[in-house]
C-alpha positions as CSV (number, residue, x, y, z in Angstrom):
1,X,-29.6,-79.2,-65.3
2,X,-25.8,-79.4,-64.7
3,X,-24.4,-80.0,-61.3
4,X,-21.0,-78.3,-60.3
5,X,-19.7,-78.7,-57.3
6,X,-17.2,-76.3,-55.6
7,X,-14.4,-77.2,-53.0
8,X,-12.8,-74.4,-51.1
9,X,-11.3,-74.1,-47.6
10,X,-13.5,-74.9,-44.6
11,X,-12.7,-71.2,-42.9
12,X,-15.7,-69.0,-43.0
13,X,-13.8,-66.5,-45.4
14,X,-12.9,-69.9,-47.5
15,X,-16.6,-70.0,-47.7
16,X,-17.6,-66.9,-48.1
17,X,-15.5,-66.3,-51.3
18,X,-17.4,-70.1,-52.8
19,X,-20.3,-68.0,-52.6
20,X,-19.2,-65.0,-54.4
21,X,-17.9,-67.5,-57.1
22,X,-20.8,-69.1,-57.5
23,X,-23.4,-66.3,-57.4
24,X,-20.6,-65.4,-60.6
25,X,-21.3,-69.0,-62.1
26,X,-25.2,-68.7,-62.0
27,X,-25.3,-65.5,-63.7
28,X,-23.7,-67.2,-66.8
29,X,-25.1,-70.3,-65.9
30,X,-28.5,-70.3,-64.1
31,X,-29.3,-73.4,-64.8
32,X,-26.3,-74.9,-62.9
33,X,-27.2,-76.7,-59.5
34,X,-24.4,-75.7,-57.5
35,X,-22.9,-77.3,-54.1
36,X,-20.0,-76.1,-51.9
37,X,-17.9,-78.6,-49.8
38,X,-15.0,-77.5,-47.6
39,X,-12.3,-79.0,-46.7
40,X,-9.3,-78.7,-44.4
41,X,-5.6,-78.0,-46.3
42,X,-2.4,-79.2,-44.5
43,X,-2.3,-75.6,-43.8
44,X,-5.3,-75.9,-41.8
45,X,-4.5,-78.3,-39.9
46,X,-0.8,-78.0,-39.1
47,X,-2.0,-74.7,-36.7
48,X,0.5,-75.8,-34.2
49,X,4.0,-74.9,-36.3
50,X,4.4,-71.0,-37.6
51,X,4.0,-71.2,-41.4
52,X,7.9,-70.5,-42.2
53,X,8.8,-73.9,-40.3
54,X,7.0,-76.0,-42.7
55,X,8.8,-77.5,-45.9
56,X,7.2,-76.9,-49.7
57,X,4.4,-74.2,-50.7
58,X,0.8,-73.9,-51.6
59,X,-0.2,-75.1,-47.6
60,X,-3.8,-74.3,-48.4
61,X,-4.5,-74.9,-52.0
62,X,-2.4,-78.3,-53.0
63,X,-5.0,-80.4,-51.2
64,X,-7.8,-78.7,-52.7
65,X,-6.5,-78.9,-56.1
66,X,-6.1,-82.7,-55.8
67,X,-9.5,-83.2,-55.1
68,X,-10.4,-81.4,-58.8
69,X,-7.7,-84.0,-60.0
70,X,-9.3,-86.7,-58.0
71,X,-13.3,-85.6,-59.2
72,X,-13.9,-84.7,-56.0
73,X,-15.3,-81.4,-57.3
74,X,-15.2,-79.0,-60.4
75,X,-14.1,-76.0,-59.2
76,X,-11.9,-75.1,-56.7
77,X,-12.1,-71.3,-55.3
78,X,-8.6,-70.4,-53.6
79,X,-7.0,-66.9,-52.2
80,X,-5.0,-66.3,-55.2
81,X,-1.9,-64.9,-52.7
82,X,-2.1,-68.6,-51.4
83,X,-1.3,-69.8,-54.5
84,X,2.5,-70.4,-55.6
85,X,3.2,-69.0,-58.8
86,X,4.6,-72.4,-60.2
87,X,1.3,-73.7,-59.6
88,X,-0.5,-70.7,-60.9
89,X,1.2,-71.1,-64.2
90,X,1.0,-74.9,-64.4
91,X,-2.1,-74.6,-66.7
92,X,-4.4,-72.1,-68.3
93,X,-7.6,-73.6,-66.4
94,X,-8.1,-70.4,-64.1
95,X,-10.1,-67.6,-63.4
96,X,-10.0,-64.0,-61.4
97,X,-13.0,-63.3,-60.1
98,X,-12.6,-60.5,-57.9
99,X,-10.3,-58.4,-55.9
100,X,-10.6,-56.6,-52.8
101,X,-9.0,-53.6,-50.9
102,X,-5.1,-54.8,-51.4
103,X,-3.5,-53.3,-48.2
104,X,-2.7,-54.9,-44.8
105,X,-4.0,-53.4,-41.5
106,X,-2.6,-53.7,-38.2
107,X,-5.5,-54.5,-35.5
108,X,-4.2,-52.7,-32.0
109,X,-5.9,-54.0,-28.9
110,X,-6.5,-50.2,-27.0
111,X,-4.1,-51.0,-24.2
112,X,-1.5,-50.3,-26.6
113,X,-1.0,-46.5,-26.1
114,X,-0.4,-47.4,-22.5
115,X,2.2,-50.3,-23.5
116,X,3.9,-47.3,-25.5
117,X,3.7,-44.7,-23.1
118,X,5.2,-47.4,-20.2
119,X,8.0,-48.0,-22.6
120,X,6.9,-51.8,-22.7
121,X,7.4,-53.7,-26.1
122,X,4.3,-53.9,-28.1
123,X,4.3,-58.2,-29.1
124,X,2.5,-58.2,-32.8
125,X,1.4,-61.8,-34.0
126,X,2.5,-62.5,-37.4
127,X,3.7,-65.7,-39.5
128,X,4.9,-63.3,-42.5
129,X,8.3,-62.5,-42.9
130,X,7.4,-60.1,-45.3
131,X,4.8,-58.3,-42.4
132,X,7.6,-59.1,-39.8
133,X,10.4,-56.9,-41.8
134,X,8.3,-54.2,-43.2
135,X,5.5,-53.7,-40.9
136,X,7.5,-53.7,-37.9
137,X,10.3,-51.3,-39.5
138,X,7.0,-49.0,-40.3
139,X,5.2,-49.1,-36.9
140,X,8.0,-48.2,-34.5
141,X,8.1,-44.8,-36.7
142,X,3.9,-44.7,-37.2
143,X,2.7,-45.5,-33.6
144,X,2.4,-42.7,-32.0
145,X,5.6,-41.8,-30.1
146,X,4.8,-41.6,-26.6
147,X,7.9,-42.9,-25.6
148,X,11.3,-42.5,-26.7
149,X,11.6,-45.4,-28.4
150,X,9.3,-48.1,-29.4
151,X,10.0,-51.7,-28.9
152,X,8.0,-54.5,-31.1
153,X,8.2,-58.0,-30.6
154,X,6.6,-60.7,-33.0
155,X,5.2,-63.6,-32.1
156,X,3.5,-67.1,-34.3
157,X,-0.1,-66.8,-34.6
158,X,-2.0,-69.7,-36.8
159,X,-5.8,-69.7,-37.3
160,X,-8.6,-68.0,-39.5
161,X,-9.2,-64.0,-39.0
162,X,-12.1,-64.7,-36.4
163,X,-9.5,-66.9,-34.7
164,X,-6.7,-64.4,-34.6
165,X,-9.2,-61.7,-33.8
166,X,-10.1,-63.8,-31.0
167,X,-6.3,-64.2,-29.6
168,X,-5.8,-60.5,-29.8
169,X,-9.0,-60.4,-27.9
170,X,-8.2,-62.7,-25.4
171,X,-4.8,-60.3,-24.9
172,X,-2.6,-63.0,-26.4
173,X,-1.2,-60.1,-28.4
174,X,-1.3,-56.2,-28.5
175,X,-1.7,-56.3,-32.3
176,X,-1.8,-58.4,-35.4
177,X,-1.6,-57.3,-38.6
178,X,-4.3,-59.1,-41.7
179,X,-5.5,-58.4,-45.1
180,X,-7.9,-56.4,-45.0
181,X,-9.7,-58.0,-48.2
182,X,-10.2,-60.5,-45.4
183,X,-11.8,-58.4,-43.3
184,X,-13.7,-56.5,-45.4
185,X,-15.4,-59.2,-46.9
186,X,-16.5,-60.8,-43.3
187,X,-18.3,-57.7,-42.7
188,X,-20.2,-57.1,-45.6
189,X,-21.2,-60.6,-44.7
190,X,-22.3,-60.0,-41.6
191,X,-23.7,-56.9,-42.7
192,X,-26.2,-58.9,-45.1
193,X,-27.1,-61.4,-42.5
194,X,-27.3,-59.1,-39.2
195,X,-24.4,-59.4,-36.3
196,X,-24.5,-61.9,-34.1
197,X,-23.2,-60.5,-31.2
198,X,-21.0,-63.2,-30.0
199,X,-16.9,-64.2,-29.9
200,X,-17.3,-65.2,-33.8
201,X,-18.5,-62.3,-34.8
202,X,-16.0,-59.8,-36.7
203,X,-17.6,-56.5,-35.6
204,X,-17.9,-57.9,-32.1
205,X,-13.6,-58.6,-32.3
206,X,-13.0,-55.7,-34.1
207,X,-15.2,-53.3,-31.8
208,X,-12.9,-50.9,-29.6
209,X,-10.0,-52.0,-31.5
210,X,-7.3,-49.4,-33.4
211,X,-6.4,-49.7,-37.2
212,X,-3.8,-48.6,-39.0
213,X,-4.0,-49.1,-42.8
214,X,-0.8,-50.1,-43.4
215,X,1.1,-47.9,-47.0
216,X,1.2,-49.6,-49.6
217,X,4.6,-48.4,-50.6
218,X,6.4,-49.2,-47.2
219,X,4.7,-52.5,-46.7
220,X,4.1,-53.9,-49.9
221,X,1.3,-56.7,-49.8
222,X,2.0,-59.9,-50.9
223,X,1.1,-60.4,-54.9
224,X,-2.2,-60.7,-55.9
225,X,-3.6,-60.0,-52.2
226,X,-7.1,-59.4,-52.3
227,X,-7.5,-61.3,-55.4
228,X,-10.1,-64.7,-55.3
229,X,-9.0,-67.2,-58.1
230,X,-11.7,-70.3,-59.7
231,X,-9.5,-73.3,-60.4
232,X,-10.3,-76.1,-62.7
233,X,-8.8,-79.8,-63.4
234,X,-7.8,-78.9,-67.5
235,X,-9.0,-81.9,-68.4
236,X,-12.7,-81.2,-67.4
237,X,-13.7,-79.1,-70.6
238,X,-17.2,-77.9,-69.2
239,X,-16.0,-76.6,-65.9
240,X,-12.8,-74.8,-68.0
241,X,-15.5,-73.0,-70.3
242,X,-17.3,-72.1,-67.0
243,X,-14.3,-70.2,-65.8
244,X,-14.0,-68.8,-69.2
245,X,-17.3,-67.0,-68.7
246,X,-16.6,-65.4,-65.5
247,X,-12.2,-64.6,-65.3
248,X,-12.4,-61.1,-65.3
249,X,-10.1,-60.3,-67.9
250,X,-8.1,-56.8,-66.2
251,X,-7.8,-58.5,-62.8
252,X,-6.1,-61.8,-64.5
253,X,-3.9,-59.4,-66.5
254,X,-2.9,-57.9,-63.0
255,X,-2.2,-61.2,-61.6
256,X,-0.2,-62.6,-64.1
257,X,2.0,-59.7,-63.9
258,X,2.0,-59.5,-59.8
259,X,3.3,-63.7,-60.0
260,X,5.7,-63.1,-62.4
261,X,7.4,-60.2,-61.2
262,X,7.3,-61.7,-58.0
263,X,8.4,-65.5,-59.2
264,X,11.9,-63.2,-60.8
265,X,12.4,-62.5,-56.5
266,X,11.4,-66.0,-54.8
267,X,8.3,-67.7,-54.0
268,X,6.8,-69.4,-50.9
269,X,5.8,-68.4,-47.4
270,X,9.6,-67.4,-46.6
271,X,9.5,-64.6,-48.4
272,X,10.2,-60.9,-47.3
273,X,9.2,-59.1,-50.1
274,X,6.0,-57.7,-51.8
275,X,4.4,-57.2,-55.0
276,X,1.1,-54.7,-55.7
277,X,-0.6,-52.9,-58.9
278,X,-1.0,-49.5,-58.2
279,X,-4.2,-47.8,-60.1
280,X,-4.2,-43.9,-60.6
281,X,-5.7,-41.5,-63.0
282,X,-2.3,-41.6,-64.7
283,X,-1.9,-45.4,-65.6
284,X,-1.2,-48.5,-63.6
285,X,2.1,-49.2,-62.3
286,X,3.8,-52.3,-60.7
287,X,5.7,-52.0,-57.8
288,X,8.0,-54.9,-55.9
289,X,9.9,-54.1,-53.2
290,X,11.4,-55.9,-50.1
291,X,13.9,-58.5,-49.8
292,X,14.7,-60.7,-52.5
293,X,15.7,-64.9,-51.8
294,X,19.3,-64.1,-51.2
295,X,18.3,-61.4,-48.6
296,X,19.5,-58.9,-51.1
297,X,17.0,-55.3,-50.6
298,X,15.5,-54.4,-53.8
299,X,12.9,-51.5,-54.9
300,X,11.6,-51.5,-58.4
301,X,8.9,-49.9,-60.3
302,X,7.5,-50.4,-63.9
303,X,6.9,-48.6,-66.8
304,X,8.3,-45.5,-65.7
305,X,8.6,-42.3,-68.0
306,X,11.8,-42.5,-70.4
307,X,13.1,-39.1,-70.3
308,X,16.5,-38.4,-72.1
309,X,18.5,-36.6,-69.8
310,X,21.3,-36.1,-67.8
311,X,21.3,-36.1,-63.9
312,X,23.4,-32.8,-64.5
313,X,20.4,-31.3,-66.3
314,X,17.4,-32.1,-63.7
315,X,16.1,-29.9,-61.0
316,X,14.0,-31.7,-58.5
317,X,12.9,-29.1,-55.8
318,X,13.0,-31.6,-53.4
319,X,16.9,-31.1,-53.1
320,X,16.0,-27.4,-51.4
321,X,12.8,-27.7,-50.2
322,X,13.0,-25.8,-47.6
323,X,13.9,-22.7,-49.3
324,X,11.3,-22.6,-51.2
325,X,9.3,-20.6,-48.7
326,X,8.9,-19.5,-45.1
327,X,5.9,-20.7,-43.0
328,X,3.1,-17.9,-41.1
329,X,1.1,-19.7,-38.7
330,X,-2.6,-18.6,-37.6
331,X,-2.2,-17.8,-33.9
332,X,-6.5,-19.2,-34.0
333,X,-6.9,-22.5,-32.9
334,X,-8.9,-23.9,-36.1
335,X,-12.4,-25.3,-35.6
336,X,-12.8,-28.9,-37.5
337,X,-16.3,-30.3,-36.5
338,X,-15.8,-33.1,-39.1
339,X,-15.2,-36.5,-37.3
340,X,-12.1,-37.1,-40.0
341,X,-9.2,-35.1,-40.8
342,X,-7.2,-35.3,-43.9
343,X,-3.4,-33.8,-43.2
344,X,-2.2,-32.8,-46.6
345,X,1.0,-31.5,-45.6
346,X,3.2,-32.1,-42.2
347,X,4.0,-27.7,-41.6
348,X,0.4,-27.9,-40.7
349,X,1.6,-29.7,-37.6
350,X,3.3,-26.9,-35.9
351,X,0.8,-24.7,-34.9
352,X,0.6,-25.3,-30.8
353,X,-2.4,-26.7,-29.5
354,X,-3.4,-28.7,-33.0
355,X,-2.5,-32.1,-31.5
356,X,-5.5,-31.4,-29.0
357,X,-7.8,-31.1,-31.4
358,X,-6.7,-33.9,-33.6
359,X,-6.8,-36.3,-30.8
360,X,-10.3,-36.6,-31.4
361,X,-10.9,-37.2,-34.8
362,X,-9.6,-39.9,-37.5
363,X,-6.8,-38.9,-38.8
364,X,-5.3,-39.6,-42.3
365,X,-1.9,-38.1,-43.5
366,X,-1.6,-37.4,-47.5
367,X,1.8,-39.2,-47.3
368,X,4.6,-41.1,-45.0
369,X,6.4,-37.9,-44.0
370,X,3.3,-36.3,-42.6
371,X,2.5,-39.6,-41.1
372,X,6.2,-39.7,-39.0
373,X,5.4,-36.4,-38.2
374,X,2.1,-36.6,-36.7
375,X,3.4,-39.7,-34.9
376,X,5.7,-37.3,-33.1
377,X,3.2,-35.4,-32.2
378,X,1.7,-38.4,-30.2
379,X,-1.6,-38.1,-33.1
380,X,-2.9,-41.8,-34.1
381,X,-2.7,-42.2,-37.7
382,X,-5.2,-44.6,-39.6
383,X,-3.7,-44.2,-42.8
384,X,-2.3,-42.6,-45.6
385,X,-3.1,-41.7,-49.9
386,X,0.1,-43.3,-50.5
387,X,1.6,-39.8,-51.5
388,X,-0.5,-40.6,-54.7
389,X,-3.2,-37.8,-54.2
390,X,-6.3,-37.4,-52.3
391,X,-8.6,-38.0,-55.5
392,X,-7.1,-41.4,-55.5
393,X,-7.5,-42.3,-51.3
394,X,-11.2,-40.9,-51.5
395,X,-12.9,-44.4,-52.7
396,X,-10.9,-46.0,-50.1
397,X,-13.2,-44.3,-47.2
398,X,-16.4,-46.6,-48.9
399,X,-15.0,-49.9,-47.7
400,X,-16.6,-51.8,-44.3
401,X,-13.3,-51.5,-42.6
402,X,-13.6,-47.3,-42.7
403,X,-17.2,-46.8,-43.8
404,X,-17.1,-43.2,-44.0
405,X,-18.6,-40.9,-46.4
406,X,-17.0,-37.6,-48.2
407,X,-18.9,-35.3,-45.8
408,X,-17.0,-37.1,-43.2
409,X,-13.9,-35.5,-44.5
410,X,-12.0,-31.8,-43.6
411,X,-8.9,-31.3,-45.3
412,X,-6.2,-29.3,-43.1
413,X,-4.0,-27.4,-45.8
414,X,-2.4,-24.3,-46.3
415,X,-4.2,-20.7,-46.8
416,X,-4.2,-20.4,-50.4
417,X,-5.3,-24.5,-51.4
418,X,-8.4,-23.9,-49.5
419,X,-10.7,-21.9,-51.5
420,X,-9.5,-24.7,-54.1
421,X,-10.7,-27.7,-52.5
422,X,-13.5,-25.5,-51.4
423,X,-14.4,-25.0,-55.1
424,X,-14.4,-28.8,-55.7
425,X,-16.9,-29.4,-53.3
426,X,-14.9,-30.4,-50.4
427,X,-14.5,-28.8,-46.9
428,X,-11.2,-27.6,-46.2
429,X,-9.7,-25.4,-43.8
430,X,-6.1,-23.9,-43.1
431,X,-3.6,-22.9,-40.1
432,X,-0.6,-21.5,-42.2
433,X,-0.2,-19.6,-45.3
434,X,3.3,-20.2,-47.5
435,X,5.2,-17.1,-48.1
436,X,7.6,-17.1,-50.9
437,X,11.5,-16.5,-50.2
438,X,12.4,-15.8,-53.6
439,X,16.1,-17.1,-53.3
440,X,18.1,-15.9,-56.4
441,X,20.1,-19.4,-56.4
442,X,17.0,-20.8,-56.4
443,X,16.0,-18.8,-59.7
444,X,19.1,-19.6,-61.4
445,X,18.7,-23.2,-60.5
446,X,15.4,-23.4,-62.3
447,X,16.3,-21.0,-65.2
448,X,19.3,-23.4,-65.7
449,X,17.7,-26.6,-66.0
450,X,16.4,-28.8,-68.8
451,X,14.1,-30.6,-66.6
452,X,12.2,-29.3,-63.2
453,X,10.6,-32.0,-60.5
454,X,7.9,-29.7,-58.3
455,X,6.5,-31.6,-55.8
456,X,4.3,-28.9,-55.1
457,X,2.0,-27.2,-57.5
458,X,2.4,-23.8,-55.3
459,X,6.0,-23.7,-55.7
460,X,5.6,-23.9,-59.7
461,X,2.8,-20.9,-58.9
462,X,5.5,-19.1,-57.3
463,X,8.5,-19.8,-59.2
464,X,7.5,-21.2,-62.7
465,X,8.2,-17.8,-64.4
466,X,11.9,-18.9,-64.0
467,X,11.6,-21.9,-66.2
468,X,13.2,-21.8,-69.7
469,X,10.5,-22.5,-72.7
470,X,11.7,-25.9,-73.3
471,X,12.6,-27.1,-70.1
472,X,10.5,-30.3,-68.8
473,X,8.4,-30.4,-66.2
474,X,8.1,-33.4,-63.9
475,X,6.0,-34.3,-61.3
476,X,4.1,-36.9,-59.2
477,X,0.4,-37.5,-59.6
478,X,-2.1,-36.4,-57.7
479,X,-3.2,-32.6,-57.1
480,X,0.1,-31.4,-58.4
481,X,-0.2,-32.9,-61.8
482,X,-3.8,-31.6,-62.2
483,X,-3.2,-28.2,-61.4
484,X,-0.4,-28.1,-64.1
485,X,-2.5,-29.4,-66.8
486,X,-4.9,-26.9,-65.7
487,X,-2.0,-24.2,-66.3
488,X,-1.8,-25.5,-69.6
489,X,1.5,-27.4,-68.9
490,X,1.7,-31.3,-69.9
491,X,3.8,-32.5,-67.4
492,X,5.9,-36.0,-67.5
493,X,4.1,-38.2,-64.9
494,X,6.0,-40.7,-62.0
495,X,3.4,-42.1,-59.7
496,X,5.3,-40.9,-56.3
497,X,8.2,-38.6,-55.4
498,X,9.6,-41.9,-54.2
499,X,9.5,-43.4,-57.6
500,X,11.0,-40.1,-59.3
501,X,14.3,-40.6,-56.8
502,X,15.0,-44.4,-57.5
503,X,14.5,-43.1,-61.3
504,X,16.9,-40.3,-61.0
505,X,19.3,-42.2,-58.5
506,X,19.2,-45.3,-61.5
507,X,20.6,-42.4,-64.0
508,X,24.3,-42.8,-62.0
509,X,24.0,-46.5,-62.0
510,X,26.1,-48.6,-64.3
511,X,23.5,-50.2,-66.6
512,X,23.6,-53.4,-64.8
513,X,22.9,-52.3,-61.4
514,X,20.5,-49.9,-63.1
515,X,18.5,-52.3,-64.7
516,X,18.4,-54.9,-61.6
517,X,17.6,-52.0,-59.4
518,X,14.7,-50.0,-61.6
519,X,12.4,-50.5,-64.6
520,X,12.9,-47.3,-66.8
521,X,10.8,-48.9,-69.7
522,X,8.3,-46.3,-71.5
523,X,4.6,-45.2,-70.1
């Protein structure tokens, strides 16, 4: 019998995520007789300072690495986002074992709607640049505006997630924003082992508190969040075929790619940028955006579609959206008795009286423009599907943070998608119906082009019998792309609307700009 002993932070998620390794570890070895120490990183200790005033990287793992060095242990479990990448690629001995939920979430103490509607500045503790610039930029348009403007302050806050639960608690702060990998995993915990209903307690900090899941386009997480990482001393050859049988092979790929694209931007705590894998039924995608180590605003996305065209020659229907049809509104207020409401498009939002019956549900917008919009209707948004389709939010509703279930759902849409979603199972119900306009420029625009963008499926229903027989058709995933297929169209494939722009945009770029600014490698 072979001991192996495991070092790991002394926080209880630190902990937690030894266990999750080694339950890994006895499955390929079950004869192994396996301890877990933790220990404090300089990280842990130096609580006083804000993260960004201290010199170097890798505040919670260096220390823990030196101990494998020192044979303190065998295997070292780390958050993988902790992790600098110069260290991560130092040596091969390493191993993914698992990744959570990748998005942040802002945790609102429920006095906030008050601060808002007072005017007063909501004060957010955060020690991330990268949540300082994008998150705050985000919220003052996703809060709910009940004010006419929205003031955020941010303010240090050190300590594990129970301990900066606790501060928001306490009212140190009106919000915080955390991983919520983080989260999620310290519920499931206590889930296993039964609540203790005291000040440690997650679901105790967390009861009565308001979420918002923050986009994953908008506010990028930091590479490889979510992700747990094994660690071995290469010289230990037993301990490196250990993490041999348990690196899960997809998730290493991922965050090899997430530290290198990010290492090309800067590295350390300083940074204000963000790096994520985005999975859809269409293929993975890797998208970096934020500020780079000169402070210089970058967006880039990879592999994207090559298409060989001409600016000249494309018609995204974006450009004229609103042309595309006028809007008839039910004059019935609509009945949803489901406790969470799915807004697949913002004109939903202009019947009168809807923000009444929204106020009491969960709400959840199919994208960031129905998100805005819903804001401005005073409606609290928990989150968005990322404009990447609802097929592709639905798993999200299984995890401990939401714990909801499909039935949960109604989707609010327009007259003619219902009888759709209805036919895939799911309830739906509508409040407008789209009437075409039928604008001859818009006609000749189509019949002209070489390549169309819908961003709608209904407007190729309505206006596809204008496209020339060899014209391209583009579009995002999602909904849109499925109901083309299903019209027997094979449509070229960009993950968002947001990605199809910045493509389109890079085409009247000179080649360098171009190529720093977007990837336009083949799918």
């Amino acid at each position: 019998m072979k001991k192996l002993r495991i070092i790991c932070r002394k926080s209880r998620l630190s902990l937690l995520q030894a266990e999750l390794v080694k339950k890994k570890i006895l499955l390929a070895e079950p004869d192994a007789l396996i301890e877990i120490i933790g220990r404090s990183s300089r990280g842990d200790k130096e609580q006083h300072v804000p993260l960004s005033s201290l010199d170097g990287t890798d505040f919670f793992t260096q220390e823990i690495f030196e101990a494998l060095q020192n044979g303190e242990a065998e295997i070292a479990v780390h958050s993988l986002k902790d992790m600098s990448a110069p260290h991560f690629f130092s040596h091969t001995a390493f191993a993914i074992v698992d990744r959570e939920e990748v998005r942040d979430v802002a945790i609102f103490n429920p006095s906030v709607l008050s601060k808002i509607e007072k005017g007063q500045p909501i004060v957010i503790g955060t020690c991330s640049p990268r949540r300082e610039l994008m998150a705050t930029q985000f919220l003052k348009k996703a809060l709910p505006q009940l004010h006419q403007e929205i003031r955020i302050e941010t303010r240090p806050i050190r300590g594990n997630v129970e301990g900066r639960l606790t501060q928001l608690d306490e009212g140190k702060y009106d919000g915080t924003i955390l991983a919520a990998a983080g989260l999620n995993r310290l519920l499931e915990a206590e889930a296993a082992e039964g609540t203790k209903d005291d000040q440690t307690s997650v679901t105790h900090l967390l009861k009565d508190k308001r979420r918002m899941f923050l986009p994953l386009i908008e506010c990028v997480p930091a590479p490889c969040q979510g992700a747990i990482v094994a660690e071995a001393d290469p010289s230990n050859a037993w301990a490196v075929e250990v993490l041999q049988k348990i690196n899960n092979n997809t998730l290493m790929q991922e965050a090899v790619a997430e530290k290198r694209k990010a290492f090309e931007y800067g590295t350390g705590c300083l940074q204000k940028f963000g790096v994520v894998t985005l999975h859809t039924s269409n293929g993975n995608y890797l998208y970096a955006a934020g500020e780079d180590k000169d402070g210089k605003a970058f967006s880039e996305w990879s592999p994207l579609p090559e298409i060989n065209i001409s600016t000249e020659d494309i018609f995204s229907t974006t450009d004229t959206m609103k042309d595309f049809f006028t809007y008839e509104w039910s004059n019935q207020k609509i009945n949803i008795t489901e406790p969470l409401v799915f807004v697949a498009n913002y004109k939903a939002l202009l019947q009168e009286g809807l923000r009444e019956v929204l106020s009491a549900k969960k709400v959840w917008a199919s994208g960031t423009k129905t998100w805005y919009e819903l804001a401005k209707l005073g409606v609290w948004v928990e989150g968005s599907a990322d404009a990447l389709g609802f097929e592709h939010w639905l798993p999200m509703l299984s995890i401990p943070l939401i714990n909801q279930s499909a039935d949960d759902i109604c989707i609010l849409t327009h007259e003619a998608a219902v009888a759709r979603w209805q036919q895939k199972g799911k309830k739906a119900v509508s409040n407008y119906r789209l009437i075409p306009s039928h604008i001859e420029s818009i006609q000749h625009k189509i019949s002209d082009a070489k390549a169309i963008f819908w961003s709608s499926y209904a407007q190729y229903e309505y206006y596809g019998k204008y496209v020339a027989a060899q014209a391209k058709h583009i579009c995002a995933g999602g909904e849109t792309a499925e109901r083309l297929r299903q019209a027997g169209i094979d449509p070229v494939i960009f993950p968002t609307l947001k990605s199809f722009d910045a493509w389109r945009k890079s085409l009247t770029l000179p080649p360098k700009d171009a190529i720093g600014q977007m990837s336009i490698s083949g799918s």
